[in-house]
C-alpha positions as CSV (number, residue, x, y, z in Angstrom):
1,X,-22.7,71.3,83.9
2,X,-20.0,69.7,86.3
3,X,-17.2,70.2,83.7
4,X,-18.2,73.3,82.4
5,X,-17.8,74.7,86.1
6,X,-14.8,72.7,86.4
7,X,-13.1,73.9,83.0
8,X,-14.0,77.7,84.5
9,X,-12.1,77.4,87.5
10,X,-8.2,78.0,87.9
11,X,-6.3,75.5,88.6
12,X,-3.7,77.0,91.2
13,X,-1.9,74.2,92.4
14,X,-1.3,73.3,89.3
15,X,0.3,77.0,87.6
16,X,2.0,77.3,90.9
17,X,3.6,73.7,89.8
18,X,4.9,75.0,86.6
19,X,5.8,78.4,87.7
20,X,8.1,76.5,90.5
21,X,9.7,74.1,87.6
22,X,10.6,76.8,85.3
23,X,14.0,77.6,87.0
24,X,14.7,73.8,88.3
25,X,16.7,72.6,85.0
26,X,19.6,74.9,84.7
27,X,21.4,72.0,82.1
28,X,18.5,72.7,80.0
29,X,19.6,74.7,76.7
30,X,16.6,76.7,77.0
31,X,17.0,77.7,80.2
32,X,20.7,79.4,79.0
33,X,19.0,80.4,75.9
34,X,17.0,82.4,77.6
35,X,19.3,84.1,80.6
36,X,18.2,87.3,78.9
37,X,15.0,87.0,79.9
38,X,15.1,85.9,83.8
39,X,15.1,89.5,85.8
40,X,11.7,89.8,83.7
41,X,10.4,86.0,84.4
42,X,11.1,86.2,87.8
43,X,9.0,89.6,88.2
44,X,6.5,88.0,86.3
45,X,6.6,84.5,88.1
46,X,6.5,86.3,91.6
47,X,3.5,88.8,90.5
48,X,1.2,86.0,89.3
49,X,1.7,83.7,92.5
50,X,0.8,86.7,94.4
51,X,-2.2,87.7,92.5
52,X,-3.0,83.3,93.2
53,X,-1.9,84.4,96.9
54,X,1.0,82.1,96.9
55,X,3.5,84.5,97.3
56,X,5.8,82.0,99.6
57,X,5.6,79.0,97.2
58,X,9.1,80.7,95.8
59,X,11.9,81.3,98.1
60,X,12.4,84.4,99.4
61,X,16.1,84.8,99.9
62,X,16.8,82.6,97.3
63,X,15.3,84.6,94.9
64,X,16.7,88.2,96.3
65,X,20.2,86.9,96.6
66,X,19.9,86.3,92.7
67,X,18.4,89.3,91.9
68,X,21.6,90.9,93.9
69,X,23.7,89.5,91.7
70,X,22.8,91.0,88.8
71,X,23.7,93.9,90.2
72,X,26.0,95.4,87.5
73,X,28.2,97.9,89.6
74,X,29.8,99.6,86.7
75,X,26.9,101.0,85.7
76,X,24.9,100.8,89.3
77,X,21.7,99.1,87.7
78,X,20.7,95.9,87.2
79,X,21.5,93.0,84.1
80,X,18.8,90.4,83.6
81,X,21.6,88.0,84.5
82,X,24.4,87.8,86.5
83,X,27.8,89.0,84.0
84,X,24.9,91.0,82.0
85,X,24.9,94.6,81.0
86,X,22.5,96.9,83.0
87,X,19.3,97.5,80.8
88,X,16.3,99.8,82.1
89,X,14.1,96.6,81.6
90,X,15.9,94.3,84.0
91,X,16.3,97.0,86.2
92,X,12.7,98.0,86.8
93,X,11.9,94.4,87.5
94,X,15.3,94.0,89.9
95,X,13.0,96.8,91.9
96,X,9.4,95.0,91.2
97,X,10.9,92.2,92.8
98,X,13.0,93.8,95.5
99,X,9.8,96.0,96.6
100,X,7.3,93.2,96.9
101,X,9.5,91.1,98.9
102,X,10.2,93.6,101.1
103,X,13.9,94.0,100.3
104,X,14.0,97.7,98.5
105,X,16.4,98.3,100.9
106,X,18.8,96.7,99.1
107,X,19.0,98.8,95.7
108,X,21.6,101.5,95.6
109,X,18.8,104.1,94.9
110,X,21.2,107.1,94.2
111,X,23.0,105.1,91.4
112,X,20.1,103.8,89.8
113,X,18.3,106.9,89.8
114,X,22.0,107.7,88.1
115,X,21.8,105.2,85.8
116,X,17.7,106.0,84.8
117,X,18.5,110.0,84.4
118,X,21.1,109.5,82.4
119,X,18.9,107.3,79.2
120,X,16.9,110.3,79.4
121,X,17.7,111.7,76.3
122,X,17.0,115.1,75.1
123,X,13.7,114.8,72.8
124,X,12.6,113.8,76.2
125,X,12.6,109.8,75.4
126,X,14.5,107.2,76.9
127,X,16.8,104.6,75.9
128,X,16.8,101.5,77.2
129,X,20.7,101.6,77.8
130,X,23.9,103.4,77.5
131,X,23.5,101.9,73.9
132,X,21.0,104.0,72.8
133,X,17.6,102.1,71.7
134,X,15.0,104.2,72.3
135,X,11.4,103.8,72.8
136,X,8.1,104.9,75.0
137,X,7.9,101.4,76.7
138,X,11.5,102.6,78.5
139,X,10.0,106.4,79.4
140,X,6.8,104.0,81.3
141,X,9.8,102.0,82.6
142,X,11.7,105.1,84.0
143,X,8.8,106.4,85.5
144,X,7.3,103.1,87.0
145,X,10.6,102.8,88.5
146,X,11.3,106.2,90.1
147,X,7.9,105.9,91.5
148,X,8.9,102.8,93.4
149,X,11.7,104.2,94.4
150,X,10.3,107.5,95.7
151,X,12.6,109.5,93.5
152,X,10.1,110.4,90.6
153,X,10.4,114.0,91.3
154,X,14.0,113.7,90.1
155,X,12.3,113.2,86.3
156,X,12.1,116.1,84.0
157,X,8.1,115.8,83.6
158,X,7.8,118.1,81.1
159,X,10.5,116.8,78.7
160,X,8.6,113.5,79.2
161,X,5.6,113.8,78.4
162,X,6.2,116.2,75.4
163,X,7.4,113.8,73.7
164,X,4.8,111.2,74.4
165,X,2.8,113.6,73.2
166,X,4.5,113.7,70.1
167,X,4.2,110.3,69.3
168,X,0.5,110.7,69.0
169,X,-0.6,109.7,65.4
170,X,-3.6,110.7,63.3
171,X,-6.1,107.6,64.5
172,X,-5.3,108.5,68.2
173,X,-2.8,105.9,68.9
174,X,0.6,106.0,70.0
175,X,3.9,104.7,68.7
176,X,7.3,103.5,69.8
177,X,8.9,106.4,68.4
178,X,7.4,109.6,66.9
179,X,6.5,108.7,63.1
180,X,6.1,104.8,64.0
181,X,2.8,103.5,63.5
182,X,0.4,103.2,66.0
183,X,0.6,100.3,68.7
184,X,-2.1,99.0,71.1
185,X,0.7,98.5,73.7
186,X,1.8,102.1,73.7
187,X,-1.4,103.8,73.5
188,X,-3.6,101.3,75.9
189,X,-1.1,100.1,78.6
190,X,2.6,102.3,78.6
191,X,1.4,105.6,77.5
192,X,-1.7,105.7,79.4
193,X,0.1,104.6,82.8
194,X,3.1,107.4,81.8
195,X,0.6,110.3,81.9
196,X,-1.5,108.7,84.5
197,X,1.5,108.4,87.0
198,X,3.4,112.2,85.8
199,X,-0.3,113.8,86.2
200,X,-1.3,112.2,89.9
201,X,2.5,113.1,90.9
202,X,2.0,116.8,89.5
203,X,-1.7,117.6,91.3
């Protein structure tokens, strides 16, 4: 009974000890490998040690002094590494971050709300970046972060989710893209918390 109770319960110290060691070997090919990837496993590093209320065991300023210098200014949005291209992704979680550690102060809002308005493309989609990928993970990703900012009545609602809408496919799932098949992501977790979010904001 002891180690069923004892194989049940998290072991915090422990995932805060790897979550603390995944940034600690930057001469680690992986770790360059994977530069494309770090705005989004910060966010994701910070969010789980505050759901295991261990928020602190990262360094604050450490940790928004790098998220600052990602900062791509050309574009006035965030790369997921420092020298990288702005992308929609990295910059949501540049604002995640920014916003539970108290910093938002620190984003250029006018320029990113810039940079977000202008993916908005006009079958109502977004593209991730000035290179044109679209999907409906990026419209969630606008929206999540003009929320956070404050500025989501800057979003044409309509245009957005009409073509969400259209993306619906005959089972009642959503795709990436109207005509794709459907995807559990799009229909249970980005879709949902698009029209969620543009219908609270429109009551």
């Amino acid at each position: 009974m002891s180690n069923t109770t004892s194989s049940m319960t998290l072991n915090i110290p422990l995932h805060v000890k790897y979550i603390q060691s995944l940034g600690e070997n930057k001469d680690d090919l992986v770790y360059h490998m994977t530069s494309h990837l770090r705005m989004n496993a910060i966010y994701w590093g910070l969010n789980a040690l505050c759901v295991m209320k261990q928020k602190d065991a990262l360094d604050r300023e450490e940790m928004i002094d790098f998220v600052m210098s990602c900062w791509d200014d050309e574009a006035g949005a965030f790369g997921a590494h420092p020298a990288h291209d702005a992308h929609i992704l990295s910059t949501l979680s540049a604002i995640q971050v920014l916003t539970i550690q108290d910093a938002v102060d620190r984003v250029d809002v006018q320029r990113v709300v810039k940079f977000i308005l202008s993916l908005h493309q006009p079958s109502g989609v977004f593209a991730g970046d000035p290179f044109g990928e679209i999907d409906t993970r990026f419209s969630y990703i606008a929206v999540q972060a003009l929320a956070l900012l404050g500025q989501l009545d800057k979003l044409n609602v309509d245009k957005t989710v009409s073509y969400i809408l259209r993306c619906r496919n005959f089972d009642g799932g959503f795709g990436a893209v109207i005509g794709a098949e459907s995807h559990s992501a799009q229909g249970t977790f980005l879709i949902s918390s698009v029209l969620h979010r543009l219908i609270i904001h429109c009551i």
